[in-house]
C-alpha positions as CSV (number, residue, x, y, z in Angstrom):
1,X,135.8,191.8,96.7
2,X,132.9,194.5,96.3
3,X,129.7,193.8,98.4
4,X,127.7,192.8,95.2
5,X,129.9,190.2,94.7
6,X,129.5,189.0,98.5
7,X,125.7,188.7,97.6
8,X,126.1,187.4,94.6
9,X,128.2,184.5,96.3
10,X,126.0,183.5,99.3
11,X,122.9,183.7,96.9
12,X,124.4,180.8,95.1
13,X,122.9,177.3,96.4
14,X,126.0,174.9,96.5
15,X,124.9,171.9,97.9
16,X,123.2,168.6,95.8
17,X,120.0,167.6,96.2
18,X,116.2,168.0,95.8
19,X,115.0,171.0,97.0
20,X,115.0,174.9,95.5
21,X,117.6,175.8,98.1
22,X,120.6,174.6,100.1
23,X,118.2,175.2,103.7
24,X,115.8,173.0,101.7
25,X,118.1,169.9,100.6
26,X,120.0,170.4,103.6
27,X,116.8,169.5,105.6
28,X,115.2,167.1,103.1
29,X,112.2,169.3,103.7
30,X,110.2,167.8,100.8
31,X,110.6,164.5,102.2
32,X,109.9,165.5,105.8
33,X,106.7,167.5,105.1
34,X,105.6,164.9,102.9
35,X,105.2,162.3,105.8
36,X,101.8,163.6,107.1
37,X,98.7,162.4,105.4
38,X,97.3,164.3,102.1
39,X,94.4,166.1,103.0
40,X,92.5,164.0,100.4
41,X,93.4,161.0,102.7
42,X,92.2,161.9,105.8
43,X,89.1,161.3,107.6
44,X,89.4,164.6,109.8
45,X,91.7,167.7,109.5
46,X,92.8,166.5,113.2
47,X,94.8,164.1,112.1
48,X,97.4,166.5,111.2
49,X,98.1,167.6,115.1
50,X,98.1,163.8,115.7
51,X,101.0,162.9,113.3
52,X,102.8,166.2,114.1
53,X,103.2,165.6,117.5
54,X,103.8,161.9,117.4
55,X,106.3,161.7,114.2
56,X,108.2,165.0,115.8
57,X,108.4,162.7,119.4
58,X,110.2,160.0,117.4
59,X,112.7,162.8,116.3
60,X,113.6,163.9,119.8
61,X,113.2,160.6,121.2
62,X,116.3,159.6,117.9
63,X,118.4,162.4,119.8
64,X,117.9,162.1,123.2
65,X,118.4,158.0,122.4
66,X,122.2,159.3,120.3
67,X,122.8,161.2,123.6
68,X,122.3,158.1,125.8
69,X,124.7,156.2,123.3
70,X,127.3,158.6,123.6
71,X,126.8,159.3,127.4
72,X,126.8,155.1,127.9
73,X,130.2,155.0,125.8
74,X,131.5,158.1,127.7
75,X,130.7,156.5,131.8
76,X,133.1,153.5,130.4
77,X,135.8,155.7,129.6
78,X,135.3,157.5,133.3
79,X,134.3,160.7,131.7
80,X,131.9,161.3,134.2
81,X,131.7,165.4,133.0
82,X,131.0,164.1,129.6
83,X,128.4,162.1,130.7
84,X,126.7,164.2,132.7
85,X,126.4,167.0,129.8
86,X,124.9,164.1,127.4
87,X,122.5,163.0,130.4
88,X,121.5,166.6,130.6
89,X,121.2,166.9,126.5
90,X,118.6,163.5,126.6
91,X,116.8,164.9,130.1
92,X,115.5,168.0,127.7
93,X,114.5,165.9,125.0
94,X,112.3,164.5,127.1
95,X,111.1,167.4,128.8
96,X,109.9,168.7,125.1
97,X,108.4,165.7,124.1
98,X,106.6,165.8,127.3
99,X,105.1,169.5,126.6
100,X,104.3,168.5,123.1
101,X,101.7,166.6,124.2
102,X,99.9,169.8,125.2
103,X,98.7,170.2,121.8
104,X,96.7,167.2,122.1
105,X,94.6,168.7,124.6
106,X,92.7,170.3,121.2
107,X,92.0,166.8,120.0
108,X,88.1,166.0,120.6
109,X,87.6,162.9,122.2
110,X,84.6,162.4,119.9
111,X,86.7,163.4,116.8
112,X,89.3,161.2,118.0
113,X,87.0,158.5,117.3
114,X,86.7,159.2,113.8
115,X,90.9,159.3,113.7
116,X,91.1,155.7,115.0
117,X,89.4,154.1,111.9
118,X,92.1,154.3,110.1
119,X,94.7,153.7,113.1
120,X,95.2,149.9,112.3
121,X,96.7,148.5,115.5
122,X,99.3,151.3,115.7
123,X,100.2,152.0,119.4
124,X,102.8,154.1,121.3
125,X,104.1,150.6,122.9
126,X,105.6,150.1,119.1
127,X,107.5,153.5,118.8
128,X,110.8,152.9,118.0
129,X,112.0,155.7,119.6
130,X,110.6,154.3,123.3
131,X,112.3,151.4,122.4
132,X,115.7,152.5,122.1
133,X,115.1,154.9,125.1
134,X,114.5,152.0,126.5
135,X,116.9,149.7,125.9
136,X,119.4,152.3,125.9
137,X,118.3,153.4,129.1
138,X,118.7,150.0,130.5
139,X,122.3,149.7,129.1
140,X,123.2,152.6,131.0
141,X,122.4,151.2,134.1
142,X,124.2,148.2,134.0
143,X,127.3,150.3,133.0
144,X,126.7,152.6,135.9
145,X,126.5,149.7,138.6
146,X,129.6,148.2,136.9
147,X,131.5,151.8,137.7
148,X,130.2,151.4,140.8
149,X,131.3,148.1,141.8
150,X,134.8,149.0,140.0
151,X,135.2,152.1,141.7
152,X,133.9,151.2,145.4
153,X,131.4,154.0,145.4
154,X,129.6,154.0,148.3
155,X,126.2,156.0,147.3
156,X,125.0,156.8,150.5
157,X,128.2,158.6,151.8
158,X,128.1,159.9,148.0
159,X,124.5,162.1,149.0
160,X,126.0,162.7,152.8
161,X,128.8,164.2,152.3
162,X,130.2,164.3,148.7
163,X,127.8,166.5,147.2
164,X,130.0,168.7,145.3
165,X,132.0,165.3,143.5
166,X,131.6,164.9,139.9
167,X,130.0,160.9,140.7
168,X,127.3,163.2,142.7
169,X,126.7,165.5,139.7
170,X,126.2,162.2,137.3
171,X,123.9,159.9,140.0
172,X,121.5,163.4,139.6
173,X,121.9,163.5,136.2
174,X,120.7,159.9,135.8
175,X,118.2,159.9,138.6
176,X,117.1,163.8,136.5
177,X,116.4,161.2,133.5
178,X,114.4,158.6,135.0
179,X,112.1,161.3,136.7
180,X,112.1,163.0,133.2
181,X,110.8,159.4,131.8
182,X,108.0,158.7,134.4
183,X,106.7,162.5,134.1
184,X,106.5,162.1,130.5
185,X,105.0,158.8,131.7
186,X,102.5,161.0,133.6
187,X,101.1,163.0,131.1
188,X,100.9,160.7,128.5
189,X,98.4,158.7,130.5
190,X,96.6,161.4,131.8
191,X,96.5,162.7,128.1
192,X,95.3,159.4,126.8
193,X,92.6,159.1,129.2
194,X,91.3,162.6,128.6
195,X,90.8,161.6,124.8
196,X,89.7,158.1,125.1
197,X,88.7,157.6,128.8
198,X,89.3,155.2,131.7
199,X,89.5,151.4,131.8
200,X,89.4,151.5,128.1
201,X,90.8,149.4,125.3
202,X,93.5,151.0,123.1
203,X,94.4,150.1,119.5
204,X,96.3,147.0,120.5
205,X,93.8,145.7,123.1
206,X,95.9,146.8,126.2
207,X,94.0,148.5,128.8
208,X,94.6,152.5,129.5
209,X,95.3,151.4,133.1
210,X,98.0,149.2,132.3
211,X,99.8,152.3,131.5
212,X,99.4,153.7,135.0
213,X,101.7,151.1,136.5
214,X,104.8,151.6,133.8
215,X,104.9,155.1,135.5
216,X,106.6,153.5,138.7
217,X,109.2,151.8,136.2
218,X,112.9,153.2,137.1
219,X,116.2,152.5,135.1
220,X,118.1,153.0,137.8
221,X,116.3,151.5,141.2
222,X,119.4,151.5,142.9
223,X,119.3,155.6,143.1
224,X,115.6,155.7,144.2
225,X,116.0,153.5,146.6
226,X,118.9,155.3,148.1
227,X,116.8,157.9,148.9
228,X,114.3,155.4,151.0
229,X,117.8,154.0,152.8
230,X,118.7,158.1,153.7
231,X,115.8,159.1,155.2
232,X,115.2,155.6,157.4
233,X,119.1,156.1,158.4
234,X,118.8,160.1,158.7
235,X,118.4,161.9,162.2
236,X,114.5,162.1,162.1
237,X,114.4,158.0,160.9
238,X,113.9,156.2,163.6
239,X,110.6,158.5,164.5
240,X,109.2,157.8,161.0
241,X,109.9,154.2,161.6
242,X,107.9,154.3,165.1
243,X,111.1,154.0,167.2
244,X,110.9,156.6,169.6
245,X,110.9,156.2,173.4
């Protein structure tokens, strides 16, 4: 086979579907860049950004949520390398939905104004993506104290001495997730109260500081307060705790 003819193959589009090319229907990009508002529907250009960031968050969040599935399904079948790699896979996900949000620090409060006539009651608290984070994230937990009730792992001598252990490596992973979470948690309050202030309504009638509290939600207590339990047990403890002589 001559090179022409290797050119002529690969410029033939194979696949079915809308869309001028295979990349195209592959990627259903007429569908996907058809989800933002027309600019003949908008009531300011900045509502582009706005459904950029969120609608791309709720396609990470879908992944990072098919990772937690997986990772979930593979902690029951005591594949704890497995897991941890999935863990790992969701942690970023959330790490990029978290530096998304810097785009919205080029959203005017003022402007922002304008954008939320035509919000309806639309609200982060519904994204389905949270949701299944959530849900998912809770599942995960339960599975992991059930392991660790099966097993007879004792977490504390896990952090003191079996450091290097693959039940080590995944109590990280997890406890890497839930910090991921409430950092994301972080920024997205401190980014909400940039645009729309303090002590302020949002489009469902829950106060911004309400938000402020979820950031001290955990999925997996247990781990965080392990780390309370080592330090009161640890050799500088019992000064901390005001029980010198």
């Amino acid at each position: 086979m001559n090179n022409d003819q290797v050119l002529r193959d690969y410029s033939e589009q194979i696949l079915d579907g809308d869309g001028g090319n295979d990349y195209e229907r592959y990627m259903h990009t007429g569908t996907l860049l058809s989800l933002q508002r027309r600019p003949e529907e908008v009531v300011h250009r900045d509502e582009l950004l706005f459904q950029v960031v969120h609608q791309s968050t709720e396609l990470w969040l879908k992944l990072a949520h098919a990772e937690l599935v997986t990772a979930t399904d593979r902690l029951r079948a005591r594949d704890l390398d497995a897991t941890v790699a999935l863990l790992t896979r969701a942690s970023l996900g959330l790490v990029l939905v978290t530096e998304q949000l810097e785009m919205m620090h080029h959203l005017s409060p003022w402007d922002f104004q304008t954008m939320r006539t035509v919000l309806g009651h639309g609200s982060g608290a519904d994204s389905p993506g949270w949701r299944s984070i959530h849900r998912q994230g809770n599942a995960l937990g339960r599975v992991f104290a059930e392991y660790v009730a099966a097993e007879g792992v004792d977490l504390a001598e896990l952090y003191r001495s079996q450091v290097h252990s693959p039940e080590h490596r995944l109590a990280e992973a997890m406890i890497e997730f839930d910090e991921r979470v409430s950092l994301w948690r972080v920024r997205h309050y401190k980014m909400l109260t940039r645009v729309i202030g303090n002590e302020v309504f949002g489009t469902q009638g829950t106060r911004t500081d309400v938000l402020a509290r979820l950031i001290e939600d955990r999925f997996f207590p247990e781990l965080w307060r392990l780390r309370t339990e080592l330090t009161e047990t640890g050799p500088m403890g019992r000064y901390h705790l005001g029980t010198s002589s």
